[in-house]
C-alpha positions as CSV (number, residue, x, y, z in Angstrom):
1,X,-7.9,29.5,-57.7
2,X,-9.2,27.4,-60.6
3,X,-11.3,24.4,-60.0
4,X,-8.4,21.8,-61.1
5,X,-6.6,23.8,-58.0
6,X,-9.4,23.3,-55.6
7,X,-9.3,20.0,-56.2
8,X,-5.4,19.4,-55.8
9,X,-5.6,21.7,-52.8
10,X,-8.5,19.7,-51.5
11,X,-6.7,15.8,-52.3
12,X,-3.6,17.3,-50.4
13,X,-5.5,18.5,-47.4
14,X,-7.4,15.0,-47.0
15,X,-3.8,13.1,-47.2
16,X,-2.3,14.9,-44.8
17,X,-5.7,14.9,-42.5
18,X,-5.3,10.9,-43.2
19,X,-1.3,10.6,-42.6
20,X,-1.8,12.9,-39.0
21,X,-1.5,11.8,-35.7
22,X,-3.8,12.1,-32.9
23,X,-2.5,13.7,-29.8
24,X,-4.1,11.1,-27.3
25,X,-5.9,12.6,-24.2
26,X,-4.3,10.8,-21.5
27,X,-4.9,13.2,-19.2
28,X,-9.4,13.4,-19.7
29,X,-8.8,9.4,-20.0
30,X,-6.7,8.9,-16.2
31,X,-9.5,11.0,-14.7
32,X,-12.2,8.5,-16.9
33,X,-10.5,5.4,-15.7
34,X,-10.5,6.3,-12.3
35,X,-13.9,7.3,-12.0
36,X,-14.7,3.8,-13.3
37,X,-12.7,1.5,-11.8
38,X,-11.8,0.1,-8.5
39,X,-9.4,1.4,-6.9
40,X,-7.7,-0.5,-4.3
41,X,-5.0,0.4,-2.2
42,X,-3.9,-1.4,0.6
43,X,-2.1,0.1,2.9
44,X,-3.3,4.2,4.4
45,X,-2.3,4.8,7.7
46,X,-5.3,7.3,8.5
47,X,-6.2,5.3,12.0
48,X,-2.9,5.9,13.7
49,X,-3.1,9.3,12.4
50,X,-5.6,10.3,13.5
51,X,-5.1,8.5,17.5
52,X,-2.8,11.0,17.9
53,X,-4.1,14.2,16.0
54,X,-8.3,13.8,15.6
55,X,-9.6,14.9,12.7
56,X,-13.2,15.0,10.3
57,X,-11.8,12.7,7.6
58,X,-15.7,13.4,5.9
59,X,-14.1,16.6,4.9
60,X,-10.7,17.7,3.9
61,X,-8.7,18.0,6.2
62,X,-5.9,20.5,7.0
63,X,-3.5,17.8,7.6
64,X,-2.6,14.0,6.3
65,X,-2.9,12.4,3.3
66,X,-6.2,10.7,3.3
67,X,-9.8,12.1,4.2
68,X,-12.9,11.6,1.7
69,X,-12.9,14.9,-0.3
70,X,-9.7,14.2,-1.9
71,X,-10.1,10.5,-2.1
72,X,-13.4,10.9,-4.1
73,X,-11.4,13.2,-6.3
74,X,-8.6,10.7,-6.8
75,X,-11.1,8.3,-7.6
76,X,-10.2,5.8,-4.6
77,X,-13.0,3.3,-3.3
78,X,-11.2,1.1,-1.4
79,X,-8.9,2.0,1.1
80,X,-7.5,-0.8,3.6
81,X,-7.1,1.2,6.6
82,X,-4.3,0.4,8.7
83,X,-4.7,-1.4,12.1
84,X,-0.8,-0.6,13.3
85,X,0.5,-1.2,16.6
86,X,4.1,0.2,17.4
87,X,6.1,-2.5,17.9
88,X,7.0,-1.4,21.1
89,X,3.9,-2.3,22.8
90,X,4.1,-5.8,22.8
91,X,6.7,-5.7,25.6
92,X,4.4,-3.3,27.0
93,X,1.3,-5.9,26.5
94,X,-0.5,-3.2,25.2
95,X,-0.7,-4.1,21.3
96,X,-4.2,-5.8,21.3
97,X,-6.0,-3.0,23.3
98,X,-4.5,-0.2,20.7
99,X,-5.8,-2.1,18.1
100,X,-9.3,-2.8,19.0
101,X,-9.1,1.0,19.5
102,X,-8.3,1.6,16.2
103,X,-10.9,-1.0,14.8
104,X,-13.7,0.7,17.1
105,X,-12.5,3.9,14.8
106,X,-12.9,2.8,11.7
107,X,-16.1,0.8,12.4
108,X,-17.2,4.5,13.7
109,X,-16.0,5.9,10.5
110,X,-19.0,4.3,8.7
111,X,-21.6,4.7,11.5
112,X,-21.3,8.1,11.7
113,X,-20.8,8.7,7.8
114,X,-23.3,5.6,6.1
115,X,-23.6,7.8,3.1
116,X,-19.8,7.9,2.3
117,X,-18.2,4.9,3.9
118,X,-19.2,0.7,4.4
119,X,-16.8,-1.4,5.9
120,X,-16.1,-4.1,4.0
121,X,-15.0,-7.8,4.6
122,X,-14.9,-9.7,1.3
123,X,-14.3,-8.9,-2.8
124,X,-18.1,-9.0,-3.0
125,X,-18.3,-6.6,-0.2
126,X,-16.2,-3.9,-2.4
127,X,-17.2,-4.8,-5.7
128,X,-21.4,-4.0,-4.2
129,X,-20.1,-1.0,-2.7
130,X,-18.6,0.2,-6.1
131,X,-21.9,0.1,-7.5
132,X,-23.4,1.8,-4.9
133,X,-21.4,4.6,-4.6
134,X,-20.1,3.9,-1.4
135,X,-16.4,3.9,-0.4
136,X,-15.3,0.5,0.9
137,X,-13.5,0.5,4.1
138,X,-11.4,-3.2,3.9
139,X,-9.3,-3.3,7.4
140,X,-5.3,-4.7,7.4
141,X,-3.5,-5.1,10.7
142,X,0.4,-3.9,10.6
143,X,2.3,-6.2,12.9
144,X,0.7,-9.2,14.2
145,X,1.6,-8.4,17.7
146,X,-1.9,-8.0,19.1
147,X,-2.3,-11.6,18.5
148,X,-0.5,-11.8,21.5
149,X,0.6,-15.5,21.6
150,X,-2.9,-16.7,21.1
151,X,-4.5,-18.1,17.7
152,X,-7.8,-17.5,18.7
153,X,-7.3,-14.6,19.0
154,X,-7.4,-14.7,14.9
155,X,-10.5,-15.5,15.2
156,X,-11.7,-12.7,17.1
157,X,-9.5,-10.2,14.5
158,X,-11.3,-12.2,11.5
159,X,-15.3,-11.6,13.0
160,X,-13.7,-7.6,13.9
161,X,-13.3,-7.1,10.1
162,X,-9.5,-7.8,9.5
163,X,-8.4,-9.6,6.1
164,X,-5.2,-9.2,6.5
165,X,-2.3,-9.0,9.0
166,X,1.7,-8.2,8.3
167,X,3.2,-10.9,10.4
168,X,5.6,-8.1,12.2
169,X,6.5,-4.6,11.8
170,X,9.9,-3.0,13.0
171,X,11.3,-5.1,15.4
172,X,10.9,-9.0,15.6
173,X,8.0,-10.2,17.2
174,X,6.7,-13.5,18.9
175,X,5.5,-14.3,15.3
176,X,8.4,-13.7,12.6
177,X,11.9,-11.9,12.2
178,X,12.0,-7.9,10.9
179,X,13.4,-6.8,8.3
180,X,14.6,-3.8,10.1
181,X,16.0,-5.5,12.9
182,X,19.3,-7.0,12.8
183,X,18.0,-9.3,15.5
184,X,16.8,-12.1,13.3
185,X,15.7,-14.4,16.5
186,X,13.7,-16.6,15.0
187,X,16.0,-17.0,11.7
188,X,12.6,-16.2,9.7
189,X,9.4,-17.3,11.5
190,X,8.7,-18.2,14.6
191,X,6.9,-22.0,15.1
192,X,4.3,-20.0,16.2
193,X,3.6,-17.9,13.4
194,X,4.2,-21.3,11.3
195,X,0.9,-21.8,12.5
196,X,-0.1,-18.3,12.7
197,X,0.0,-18.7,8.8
198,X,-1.9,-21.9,8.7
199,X,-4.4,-20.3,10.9
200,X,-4.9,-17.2,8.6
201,X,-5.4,-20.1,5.6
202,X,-7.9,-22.1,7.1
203,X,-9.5,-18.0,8.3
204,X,-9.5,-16.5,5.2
205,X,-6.9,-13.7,6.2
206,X,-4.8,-12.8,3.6
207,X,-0.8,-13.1,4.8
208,X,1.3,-10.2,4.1
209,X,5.0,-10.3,3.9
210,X,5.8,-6.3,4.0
211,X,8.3,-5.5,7.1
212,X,9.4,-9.7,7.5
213,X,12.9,-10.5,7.0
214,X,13.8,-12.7,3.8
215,X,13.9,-15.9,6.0
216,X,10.4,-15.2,7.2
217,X,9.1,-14.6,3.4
218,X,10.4,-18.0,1.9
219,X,8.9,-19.5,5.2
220,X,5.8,-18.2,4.7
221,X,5.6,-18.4,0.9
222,X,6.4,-22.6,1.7
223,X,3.9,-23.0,4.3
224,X,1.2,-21.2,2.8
225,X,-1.7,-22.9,0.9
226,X,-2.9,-19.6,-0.2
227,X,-1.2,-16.4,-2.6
228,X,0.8,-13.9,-0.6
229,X,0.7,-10.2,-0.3
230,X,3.3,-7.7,0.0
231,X,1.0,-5.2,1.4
232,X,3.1,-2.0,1.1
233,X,6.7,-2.7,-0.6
234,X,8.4,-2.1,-3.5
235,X,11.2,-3.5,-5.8
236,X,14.5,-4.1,-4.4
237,X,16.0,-3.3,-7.6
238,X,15.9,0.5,-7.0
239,X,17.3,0.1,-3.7
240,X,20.4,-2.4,-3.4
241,X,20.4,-4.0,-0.1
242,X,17.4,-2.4,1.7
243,X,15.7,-5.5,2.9
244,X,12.2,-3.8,3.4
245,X,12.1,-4.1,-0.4
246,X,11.5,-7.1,-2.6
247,X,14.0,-8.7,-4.3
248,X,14.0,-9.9,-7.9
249,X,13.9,-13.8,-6.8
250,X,11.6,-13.0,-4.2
251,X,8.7,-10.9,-6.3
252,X,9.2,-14.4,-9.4
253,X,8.3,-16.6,-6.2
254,X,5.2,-14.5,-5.2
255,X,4.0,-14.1,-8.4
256,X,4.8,-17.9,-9.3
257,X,2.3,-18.5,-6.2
258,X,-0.4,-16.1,-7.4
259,X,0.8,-13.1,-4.7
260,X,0.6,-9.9,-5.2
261,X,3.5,-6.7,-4.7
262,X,1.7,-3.3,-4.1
263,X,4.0,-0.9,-4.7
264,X,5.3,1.7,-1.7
265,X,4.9,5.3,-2.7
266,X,7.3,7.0,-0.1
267,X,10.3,7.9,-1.7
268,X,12.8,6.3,0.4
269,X,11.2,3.0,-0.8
270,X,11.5,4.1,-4.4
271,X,14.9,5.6,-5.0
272,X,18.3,4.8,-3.5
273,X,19.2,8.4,-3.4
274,X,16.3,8.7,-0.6
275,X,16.9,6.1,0.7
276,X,20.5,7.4,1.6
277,X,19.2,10.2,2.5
278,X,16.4,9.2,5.0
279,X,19.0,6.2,6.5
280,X,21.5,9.2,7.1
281,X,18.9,11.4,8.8
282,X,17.5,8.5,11.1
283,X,20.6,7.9,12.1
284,X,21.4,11.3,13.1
285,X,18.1,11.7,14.9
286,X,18.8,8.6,17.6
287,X,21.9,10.3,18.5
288,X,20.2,13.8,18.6
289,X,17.8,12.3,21.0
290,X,20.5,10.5,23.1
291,X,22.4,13.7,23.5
292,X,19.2,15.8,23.8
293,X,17.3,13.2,26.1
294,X,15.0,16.7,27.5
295,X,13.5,16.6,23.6
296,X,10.4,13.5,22.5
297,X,10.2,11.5,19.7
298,X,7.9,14.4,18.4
299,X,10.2,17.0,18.7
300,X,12.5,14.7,17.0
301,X,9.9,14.8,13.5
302,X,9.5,18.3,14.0
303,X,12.4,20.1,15.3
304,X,15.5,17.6,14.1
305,X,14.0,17.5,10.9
306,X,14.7,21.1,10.5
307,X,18.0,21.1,11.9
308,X,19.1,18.5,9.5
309,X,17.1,19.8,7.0
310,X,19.2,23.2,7.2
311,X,22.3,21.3,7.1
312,X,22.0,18.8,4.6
313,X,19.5,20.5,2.3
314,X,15.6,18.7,1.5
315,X,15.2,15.2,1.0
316,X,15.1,14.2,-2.7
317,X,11.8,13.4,-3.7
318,X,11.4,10.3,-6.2
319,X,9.3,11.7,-9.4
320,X,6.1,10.3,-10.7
321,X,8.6,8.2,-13.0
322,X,10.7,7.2,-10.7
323,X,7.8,4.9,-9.0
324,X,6.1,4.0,-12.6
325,X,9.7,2.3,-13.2
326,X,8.8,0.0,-10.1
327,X,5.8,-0.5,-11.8
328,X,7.5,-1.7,-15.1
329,X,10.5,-3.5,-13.0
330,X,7.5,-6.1,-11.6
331,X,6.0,-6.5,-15.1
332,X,8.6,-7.4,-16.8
333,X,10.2,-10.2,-14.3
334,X,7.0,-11.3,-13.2
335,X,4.0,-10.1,-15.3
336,X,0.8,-7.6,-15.5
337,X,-1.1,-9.8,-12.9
338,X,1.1,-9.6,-9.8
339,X,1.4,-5.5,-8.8
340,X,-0.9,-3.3,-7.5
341,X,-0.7,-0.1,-5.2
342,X,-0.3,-0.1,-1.3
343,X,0.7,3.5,-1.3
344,X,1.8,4.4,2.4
345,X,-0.3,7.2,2.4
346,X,-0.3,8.5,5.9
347,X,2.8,6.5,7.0
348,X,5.5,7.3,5.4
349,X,5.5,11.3,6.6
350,X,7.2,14.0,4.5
351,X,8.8,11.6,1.5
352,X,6.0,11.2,-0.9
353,X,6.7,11.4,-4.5
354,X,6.2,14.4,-6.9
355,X,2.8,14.2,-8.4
356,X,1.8,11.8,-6.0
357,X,1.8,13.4,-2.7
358,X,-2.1,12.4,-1.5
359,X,-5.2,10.4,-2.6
360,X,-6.4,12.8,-5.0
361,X,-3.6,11.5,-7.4
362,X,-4.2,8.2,-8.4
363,X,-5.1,10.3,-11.6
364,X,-1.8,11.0,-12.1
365,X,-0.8,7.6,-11.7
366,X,-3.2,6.4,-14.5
367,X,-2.2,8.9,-16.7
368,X,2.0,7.7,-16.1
369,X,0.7,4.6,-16.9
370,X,-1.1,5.2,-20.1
371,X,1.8,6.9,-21.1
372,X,4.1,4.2,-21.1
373,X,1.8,1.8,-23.2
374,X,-0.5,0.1,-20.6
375,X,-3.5,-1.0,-21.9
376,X,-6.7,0.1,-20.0
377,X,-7.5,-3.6,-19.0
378,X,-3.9,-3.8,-17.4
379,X,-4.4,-0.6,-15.5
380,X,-7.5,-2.0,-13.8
381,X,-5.6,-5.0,-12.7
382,X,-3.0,-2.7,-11.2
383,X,-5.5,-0.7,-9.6
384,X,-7.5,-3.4,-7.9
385,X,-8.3,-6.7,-10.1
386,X,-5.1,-8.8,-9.4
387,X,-5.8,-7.8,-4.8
388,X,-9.5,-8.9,-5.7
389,X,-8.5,-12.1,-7.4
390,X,-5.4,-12.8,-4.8
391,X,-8.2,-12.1,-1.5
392,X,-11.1,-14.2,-3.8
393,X,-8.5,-17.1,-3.9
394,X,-7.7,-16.8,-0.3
395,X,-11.7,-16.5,0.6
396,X,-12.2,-19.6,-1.8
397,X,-9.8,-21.3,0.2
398,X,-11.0,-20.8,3.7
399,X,-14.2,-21.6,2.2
400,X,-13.0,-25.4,2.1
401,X,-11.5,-25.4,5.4
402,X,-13.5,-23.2,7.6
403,X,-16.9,-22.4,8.5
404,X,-16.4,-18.6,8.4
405,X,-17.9,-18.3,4.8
């Protein structure tokens, strides 16, 4: 090859080298970004899990979808744990005592483990802890039923740790209609949990609108002083006429109030298909316990869910994409500052996503995420910024009216 050939050879090689395109490496950058972010995610079930089946959550564990192995992997720091009380135990009179229970656990969590866990009680609390290599262990109560008719009793909850409280769960309450009850008693909140809100304002306890019908959320989006949460829901959208999900209107009005969604992983929350399919199958299972009355409520997750299983094949999983859409959905009618992640983990059973299926895959997550355009400064709001700003404003608040800060 002759010099003048070299050179042309040479030229051409440099163009093309100029005219390439990259192959970005959104895979090596997910795992970056989650390694050095905040993660927040604001609703794991591990307490309740682990009342009923103990486990050592400071190593993995054989079971669940939570314990600190597989967190640390997925690059979570702060987890809210659930404080949930069944909603049957307020007839009972028992929904206070099973939630200081569950409060004495967690507090234990970081007694017994000071090198992996802190509880924490504030956004300066988590953002310390993030620095220091510690996981933060914020606390949420599902279903405001251990309040138990008494507003001092928010006080007690607030000095326990508690920053924020879903007004009811899946029945109506003394506080505020369901969403899964057709028994809308109250037609949205009760005047009691009108100042059950008030008194989480002037507290500092964020209020979270997950599981209340849609009377209770434009109640409590009126009455409030401070942004709401929706703790662990997704986008109506994707599901048409599943009231446990958001609507359109109502996610416009949160975010035009500084509130925050955090998107529900479980796929009955993410898919209408599921969401067929899991209404179907609890169906079934009340009148396979009514007509098999010798069987529990756990033989009912274990043994019907085969049966039905065999008959009407698996349930179909949402995909990684399917819950990125919600993701997008909330973004587009309301904008980048007003989602984040409330997961589920540990409460919504066998109906997690594909690619998502624990705590170890926030990763994945991330990398979705990049894929679709985000920028990395949007992807840290989603993963924890826009909950820190949303509990800062509430703190800032109480700050004013209380003397608890």
């Amino acid at each position: 090859m002759t010099s003048r050939q070299l050179f042309i050879f040479f030229c051409l090689s440099l163009i093309a080298a100029c005219n390439s395109t990259t192959t970005p490496d959104f895979a090596s950058d997910a795992e970056r970004i989650a390694r050095e972010s905040i993660i927040i995610d604001t609703h794991i079930d591990v307490p309740y899990r682990l009342a009923s089946t103990p486990a050592d959550i400071s190593r993995s564990t054989d079971g669940g979808d939570f314990d600190y192995p597989r967190a640390r992997q997925g690059g979570l720091n702060a987890p809210f744990m659930s404080i949930y009380t069944p909603s049957s135990l307020e007839a009972e009179g028992q929904s206070k005592a099973v939630a200081e229970t569950l409060i004495d656990m967690v507090l234990g969590f970081a007694e017994k483990w000071p090198d992996k866990f802190a509880i924490a009680t504030s956004p300066g609390d988590v953002r310390a802890q993030f620095k220091a290599g510690v996981m933060s262990l914020p606390m949420g109560m599902e279903n405001g039923s251990p309040i138990e008719g008494d507003l001092d009793n928010l006080q007690h909850f607030y000095d326990r740790g508690i920053r924020y409280i879903t007004l009811t769960h899946g029945s109506s309450n003394h506080i505020s209609d369901s969403s899964y009850d057709d028994n809308h008693q109250w037609k949205g909140l009760s005047d009691f949990g009108r100042e059950v809100v008030r008194e989480m304002n002037r507290l500092g306890i964020m209020v979270d609108i997950s599981h209340v019908s849609d009377e209770a959320f434009w109640q409590a989006l009126e009455i409030s002083e401070t942004p709401l949460i929706a703790s662990h829901s997704s986008a109506r959208h994707f599901t048409p006429g599943f009231e446990r999900n958001m609507s359109d209107e109502m996610i416009v009005a949160l975010a035009k109030k500084g509130g925050v969604i955090q998107i529900n992983f479980g796929s009955s929350f993410v898919t209408a298909k599921a969401r067929e399919y899991v209404s179907v199958r609890s169906e079934a299972s009340k009148k396979w316990l009514e007509e098999n009355p010798q069987y529990s409520k756990e033989d009912d997750d274990q043994l019907f869910v085969e049966i039905f299983t065999k008959e009407h094949g698996p349930l179909p999983f949402a995909s990684l994409d399917d819950v990125l859409d919600h993701f997008d959905h909330v973004v587009a009618i309301a904008g980048i500052d007003h989602v984040g992640i409330g997961s589920d983990y540990d409460g919504v059973g066998d109906s997690l996503p594909v690619g998502l299926k624990d705590v170890s895959t926030y990763p994945n997550l991330i990398k979705g995420l990049l894929e679709r355009g985000y920028s990395e400064a949007d992807i840290q709001k989603i993963l924890g910024e826009n909950l820190l700003r949303v509990w800062q404003d509430v703190e800032n608040y109480a700050a004013t009216t209380s003397s608890n800060t």
